[in-house]
PDB file with SEQRES, HELIX, SHEET and CRYST1 records, atoms N, CA, C and O in Angstrom:
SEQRES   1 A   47  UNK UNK UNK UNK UNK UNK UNK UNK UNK UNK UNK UNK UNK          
SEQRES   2 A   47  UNK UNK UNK UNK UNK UNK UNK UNK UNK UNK UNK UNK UNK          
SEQRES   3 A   47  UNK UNK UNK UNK UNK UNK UNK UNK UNK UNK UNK UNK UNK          
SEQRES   4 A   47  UNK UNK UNK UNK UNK UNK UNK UNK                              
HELIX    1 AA1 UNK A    3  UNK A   24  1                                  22    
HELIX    2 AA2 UNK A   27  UNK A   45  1                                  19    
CRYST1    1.000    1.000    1.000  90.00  90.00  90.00 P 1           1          
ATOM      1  N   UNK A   1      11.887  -6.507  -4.598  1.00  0.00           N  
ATOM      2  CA  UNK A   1      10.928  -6.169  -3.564  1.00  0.00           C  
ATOM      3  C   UNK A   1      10.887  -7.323  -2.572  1.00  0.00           C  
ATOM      4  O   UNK A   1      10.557  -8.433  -2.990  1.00  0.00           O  
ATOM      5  N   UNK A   2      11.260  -7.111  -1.028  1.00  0.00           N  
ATOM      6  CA  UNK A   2      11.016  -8.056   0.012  1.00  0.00           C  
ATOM      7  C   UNK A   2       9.374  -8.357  -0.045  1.00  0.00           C  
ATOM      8  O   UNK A   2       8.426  -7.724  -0.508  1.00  0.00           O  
ATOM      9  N   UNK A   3       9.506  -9.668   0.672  1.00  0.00           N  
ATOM     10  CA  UNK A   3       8.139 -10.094   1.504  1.00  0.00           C  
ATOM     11  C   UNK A   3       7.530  -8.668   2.164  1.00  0.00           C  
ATOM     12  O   UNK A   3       6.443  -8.234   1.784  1.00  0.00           O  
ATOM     13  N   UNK A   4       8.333  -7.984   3.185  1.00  0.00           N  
ATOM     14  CA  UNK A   4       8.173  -7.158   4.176  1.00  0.00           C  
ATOM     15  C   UNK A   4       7.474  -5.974   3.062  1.00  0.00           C  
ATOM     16  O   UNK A   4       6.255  -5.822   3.138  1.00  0.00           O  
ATOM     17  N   UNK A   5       8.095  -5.312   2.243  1.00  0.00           N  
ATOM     18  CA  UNK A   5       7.782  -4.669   1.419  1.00  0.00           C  
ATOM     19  C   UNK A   5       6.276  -4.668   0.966  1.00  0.00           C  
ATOM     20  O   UNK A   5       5.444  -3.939   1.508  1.00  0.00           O  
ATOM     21  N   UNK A   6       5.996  -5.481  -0.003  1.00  0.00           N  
ATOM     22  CA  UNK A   6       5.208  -6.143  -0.526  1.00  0.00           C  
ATOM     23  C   UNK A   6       3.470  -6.341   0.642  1.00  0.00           C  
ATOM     24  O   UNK A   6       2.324  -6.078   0.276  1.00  0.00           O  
ATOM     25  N   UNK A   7       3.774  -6.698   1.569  1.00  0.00           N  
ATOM     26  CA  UNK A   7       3.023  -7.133   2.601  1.00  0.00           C  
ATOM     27  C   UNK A   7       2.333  -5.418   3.043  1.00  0.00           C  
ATOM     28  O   UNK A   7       1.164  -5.101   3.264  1.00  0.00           O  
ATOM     29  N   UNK A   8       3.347  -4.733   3.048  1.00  0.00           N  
ATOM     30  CA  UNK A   8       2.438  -3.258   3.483  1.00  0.00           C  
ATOM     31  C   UNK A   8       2.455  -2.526   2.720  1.00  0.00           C  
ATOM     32  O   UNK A   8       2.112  -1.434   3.172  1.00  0.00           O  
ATOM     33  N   UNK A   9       2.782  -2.499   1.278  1.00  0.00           N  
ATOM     34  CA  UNK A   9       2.121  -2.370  -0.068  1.00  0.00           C  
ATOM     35  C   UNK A   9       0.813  -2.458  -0.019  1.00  0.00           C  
ATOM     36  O   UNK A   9      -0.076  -1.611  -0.101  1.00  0.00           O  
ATOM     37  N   UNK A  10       0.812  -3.989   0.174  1.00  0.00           N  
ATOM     38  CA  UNK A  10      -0.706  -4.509   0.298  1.00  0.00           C  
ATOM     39  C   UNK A  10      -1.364  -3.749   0.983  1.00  0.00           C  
ATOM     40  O   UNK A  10      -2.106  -2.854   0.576  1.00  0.00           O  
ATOM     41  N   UNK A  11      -1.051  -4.172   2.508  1.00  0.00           N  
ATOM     42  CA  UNK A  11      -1.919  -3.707   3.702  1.00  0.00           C  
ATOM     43  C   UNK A  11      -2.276  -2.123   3.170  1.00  0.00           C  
ATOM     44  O   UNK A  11      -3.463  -1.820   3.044  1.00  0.00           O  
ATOM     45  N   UNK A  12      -1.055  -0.977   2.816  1.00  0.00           N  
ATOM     46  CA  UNK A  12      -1.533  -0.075   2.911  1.00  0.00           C  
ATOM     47  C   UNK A  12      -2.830   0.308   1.159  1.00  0.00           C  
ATOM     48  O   UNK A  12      -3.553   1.304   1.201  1.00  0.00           O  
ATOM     49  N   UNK A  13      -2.849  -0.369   0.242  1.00  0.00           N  
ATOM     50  CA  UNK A  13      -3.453  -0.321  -0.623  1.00  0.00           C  
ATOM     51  C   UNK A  13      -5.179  -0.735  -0.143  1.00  0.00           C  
ATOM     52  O   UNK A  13      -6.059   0.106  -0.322  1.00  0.00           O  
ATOM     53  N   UNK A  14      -5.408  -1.713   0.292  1.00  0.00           N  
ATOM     54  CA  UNK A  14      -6.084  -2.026   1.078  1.00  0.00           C  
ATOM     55  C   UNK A  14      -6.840  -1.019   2.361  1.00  0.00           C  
ATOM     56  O   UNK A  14      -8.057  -0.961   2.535  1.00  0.00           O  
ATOM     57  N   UNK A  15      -5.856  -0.306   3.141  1.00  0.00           N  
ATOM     58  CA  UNK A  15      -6.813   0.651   3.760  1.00  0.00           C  
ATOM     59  C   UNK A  15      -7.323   1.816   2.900  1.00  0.00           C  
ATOM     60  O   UNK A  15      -8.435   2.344   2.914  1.00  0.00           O  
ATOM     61  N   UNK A  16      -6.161   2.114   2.086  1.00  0.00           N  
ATOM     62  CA  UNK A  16      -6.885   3.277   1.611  1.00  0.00           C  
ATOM     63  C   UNK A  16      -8.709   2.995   0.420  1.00  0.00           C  
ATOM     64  O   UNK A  16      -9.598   3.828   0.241  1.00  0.00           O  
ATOM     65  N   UNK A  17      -8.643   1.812  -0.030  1.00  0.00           N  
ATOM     66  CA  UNK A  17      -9.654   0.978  -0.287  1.00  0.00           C  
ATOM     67  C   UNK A  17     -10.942   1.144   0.381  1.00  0.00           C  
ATOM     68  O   UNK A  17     -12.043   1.297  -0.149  1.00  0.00           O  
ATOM     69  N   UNK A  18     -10.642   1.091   1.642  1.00  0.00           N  
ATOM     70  CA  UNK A  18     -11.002   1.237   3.089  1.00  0.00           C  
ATOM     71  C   UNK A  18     -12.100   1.896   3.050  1.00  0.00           C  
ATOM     72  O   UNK A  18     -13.310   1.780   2.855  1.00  0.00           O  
ATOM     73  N   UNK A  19     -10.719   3.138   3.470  1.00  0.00           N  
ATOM     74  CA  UNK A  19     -11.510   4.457   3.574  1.00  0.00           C  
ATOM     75  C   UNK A  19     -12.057   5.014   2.684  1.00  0.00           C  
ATOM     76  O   UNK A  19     -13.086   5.562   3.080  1.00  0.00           O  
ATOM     77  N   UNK A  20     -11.808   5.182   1.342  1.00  0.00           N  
ATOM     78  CA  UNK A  20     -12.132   5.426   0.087  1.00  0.00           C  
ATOM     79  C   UNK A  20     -14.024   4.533  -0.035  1.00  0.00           C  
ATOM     80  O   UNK A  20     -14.859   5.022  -0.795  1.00  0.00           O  
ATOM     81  N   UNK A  21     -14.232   3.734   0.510  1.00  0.00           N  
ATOM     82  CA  UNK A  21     -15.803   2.862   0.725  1.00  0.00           C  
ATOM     83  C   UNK A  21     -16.138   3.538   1.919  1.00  0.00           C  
ATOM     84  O   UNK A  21     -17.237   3.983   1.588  1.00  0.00           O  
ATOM     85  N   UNK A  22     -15.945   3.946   3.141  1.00  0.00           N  
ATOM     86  CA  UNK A  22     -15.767   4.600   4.193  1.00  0.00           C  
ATOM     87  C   UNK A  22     -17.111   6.254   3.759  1.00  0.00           C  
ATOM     88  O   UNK A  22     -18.295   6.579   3.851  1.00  0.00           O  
ATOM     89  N   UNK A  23     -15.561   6.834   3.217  1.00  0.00           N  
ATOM     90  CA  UNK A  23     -15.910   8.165   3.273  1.00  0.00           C  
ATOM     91  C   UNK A  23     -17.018   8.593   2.045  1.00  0.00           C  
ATOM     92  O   UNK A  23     -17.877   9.460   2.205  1.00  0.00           O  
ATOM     93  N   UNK A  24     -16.816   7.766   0.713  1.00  0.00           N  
ATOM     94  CA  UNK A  24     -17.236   7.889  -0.584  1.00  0.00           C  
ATOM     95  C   UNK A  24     -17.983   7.118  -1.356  1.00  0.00           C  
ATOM     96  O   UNK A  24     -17.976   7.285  -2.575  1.00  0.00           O  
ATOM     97  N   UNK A  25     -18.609   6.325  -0.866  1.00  0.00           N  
ATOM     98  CA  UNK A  25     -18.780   4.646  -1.199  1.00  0.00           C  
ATOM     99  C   UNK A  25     -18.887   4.047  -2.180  1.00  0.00           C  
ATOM    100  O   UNK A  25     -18.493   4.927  -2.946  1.00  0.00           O  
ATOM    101  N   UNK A  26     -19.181   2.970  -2.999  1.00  0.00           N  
ATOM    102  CA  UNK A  26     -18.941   1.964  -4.123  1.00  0.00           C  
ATOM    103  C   UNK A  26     -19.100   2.521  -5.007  1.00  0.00           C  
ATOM    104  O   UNK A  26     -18.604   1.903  -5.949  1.00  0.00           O  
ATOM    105  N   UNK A  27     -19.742   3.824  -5.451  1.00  0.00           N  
ATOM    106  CA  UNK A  27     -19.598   3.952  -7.059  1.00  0.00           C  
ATOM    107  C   UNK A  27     -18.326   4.309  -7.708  1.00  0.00           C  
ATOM    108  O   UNK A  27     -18.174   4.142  -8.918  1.00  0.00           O  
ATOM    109  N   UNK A  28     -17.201   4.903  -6.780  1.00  0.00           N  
ATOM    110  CA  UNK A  28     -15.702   5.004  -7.548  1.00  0.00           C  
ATOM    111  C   UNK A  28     -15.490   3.485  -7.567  1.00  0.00           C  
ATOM    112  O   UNK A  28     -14.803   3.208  -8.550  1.00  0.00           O  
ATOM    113  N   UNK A  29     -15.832   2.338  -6.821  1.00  0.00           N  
ATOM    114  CA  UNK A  29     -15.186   0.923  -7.527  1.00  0.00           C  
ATOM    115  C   UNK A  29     -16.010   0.416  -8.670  1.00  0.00           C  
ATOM    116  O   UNK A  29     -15.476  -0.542  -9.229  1.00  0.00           O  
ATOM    117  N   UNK A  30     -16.586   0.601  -8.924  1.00  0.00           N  
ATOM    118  CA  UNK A  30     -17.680   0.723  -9.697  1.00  0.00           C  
ATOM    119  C   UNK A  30     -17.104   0.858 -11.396  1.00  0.00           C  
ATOM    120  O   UNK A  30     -17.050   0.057 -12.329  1.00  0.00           O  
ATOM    121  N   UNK A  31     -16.669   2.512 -11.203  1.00  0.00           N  
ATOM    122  CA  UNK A  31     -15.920   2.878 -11.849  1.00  0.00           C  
ATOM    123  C   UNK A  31     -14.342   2.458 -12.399  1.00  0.00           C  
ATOM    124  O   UNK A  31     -14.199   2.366 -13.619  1.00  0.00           O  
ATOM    125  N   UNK A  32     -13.611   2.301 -11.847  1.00  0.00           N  
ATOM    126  CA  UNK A  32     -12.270   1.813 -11.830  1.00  0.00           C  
ATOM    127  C   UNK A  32     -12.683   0.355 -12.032  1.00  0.00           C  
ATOM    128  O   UNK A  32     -11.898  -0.064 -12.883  1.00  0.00           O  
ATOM    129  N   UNK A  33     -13.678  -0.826 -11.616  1.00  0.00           N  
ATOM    130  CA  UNK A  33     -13.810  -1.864 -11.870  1.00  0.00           C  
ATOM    131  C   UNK A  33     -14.061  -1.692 -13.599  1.00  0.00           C  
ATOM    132  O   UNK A  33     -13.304  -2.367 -14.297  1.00  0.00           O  
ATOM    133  N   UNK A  34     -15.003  -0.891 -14.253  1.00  0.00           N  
ATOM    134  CA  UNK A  34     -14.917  -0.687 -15.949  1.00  0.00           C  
ATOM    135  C   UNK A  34     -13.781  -0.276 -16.618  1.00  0.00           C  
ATOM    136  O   UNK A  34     -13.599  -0.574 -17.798  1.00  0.00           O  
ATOM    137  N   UNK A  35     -12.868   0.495 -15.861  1.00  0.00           N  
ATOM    138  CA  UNK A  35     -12.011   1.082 -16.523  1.00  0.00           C  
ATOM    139  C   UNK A  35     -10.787   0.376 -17.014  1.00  0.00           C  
ATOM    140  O   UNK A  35     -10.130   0.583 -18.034  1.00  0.00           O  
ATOM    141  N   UNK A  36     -10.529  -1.060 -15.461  1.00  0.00           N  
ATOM    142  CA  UNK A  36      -9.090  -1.528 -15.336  1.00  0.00           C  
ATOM    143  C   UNK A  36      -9.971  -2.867 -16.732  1.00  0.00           C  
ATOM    144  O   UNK A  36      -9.363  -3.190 -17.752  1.00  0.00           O  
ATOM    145  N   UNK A  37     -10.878  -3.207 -16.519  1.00  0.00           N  
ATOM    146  CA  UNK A  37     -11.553  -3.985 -17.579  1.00  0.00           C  
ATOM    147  C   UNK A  37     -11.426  -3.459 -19.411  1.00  0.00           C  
ATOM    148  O   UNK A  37     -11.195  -4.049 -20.467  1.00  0.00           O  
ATOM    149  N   UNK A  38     -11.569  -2.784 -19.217  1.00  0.00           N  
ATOM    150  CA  UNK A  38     -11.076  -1.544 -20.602  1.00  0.00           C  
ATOM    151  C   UNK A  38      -9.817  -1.925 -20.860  1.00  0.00           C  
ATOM    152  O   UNK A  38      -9.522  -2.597 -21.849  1.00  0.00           O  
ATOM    153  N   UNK A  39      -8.708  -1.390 -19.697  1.00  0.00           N  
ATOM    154  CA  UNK A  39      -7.553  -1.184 -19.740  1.00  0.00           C  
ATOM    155  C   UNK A  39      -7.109  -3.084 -20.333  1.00  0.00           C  
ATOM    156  O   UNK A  39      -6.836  -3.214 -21.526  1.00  0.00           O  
ATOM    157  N   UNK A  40      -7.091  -4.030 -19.660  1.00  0.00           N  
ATOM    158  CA  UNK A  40      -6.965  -5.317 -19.678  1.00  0.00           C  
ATOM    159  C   UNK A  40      -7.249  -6.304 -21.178  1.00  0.00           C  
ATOM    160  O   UNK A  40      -6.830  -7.382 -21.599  1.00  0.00           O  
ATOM    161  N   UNK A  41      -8.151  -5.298 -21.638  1.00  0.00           N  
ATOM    162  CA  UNK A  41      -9.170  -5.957 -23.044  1.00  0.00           C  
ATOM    163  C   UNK A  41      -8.012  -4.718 -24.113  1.00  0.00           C  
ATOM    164  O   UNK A  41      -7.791  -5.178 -25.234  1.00  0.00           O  
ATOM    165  N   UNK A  42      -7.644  -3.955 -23.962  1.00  0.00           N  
ATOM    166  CA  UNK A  42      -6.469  -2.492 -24.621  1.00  0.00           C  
ATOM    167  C   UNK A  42      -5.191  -3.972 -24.680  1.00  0.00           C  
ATOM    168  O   UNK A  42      -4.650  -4.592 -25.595  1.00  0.00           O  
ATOM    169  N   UNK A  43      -5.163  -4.011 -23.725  1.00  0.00           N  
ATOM    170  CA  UNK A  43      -3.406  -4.456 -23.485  1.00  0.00           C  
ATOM    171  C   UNK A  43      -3.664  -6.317 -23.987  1.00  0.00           C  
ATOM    172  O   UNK A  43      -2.688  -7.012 -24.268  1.00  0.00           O  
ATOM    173  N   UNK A  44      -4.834  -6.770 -24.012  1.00  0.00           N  
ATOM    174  CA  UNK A  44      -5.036  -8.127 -24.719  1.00  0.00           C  
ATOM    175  C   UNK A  44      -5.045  -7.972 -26.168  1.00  0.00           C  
ATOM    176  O   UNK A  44      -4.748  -8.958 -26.843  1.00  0.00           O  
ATOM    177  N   UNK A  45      -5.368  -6.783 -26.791  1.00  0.00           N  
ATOM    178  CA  UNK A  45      -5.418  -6.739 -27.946  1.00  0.00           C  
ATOM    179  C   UNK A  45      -4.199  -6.909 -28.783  1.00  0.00           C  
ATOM    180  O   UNK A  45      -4.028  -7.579 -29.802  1.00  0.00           O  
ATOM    181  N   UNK A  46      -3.177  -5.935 -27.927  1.00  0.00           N  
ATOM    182  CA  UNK A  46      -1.735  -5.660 -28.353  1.00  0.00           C  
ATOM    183  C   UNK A  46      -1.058  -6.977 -27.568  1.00  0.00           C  
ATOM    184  O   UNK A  46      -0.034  -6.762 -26.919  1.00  0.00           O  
ATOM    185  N   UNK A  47      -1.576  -8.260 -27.609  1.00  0.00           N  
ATOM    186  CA  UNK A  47      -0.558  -9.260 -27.446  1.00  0.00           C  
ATOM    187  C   UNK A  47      -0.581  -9.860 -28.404  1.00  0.00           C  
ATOM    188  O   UNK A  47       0.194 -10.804 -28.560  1.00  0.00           O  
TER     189      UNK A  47                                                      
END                                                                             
């Protein structure tokens, strides 16, 4: 993966972020903030 790549990866992960607070607001991060926390404490276990 280039710099170039990578960079509007970002950028575009980031707007949709965006709009997603925009149109729907903080309780889906809310959500996904418990879940990837779940997910992280799953995948620490199995190291």
């Amino acid at each position: 993966m280039t710099n170039r790549i990578a960079f509007f990866l970002g950028l575009f992960i980031l707007i949709l972020i965006g709009a997603d607070y925009i149109f729907f607001g903080t309780e889906h991060f809310l959500f996904l903030a418990k879940k990837l926390m779940d997910l992280i404490e799953y995948i620490a276990f199995w190291r």
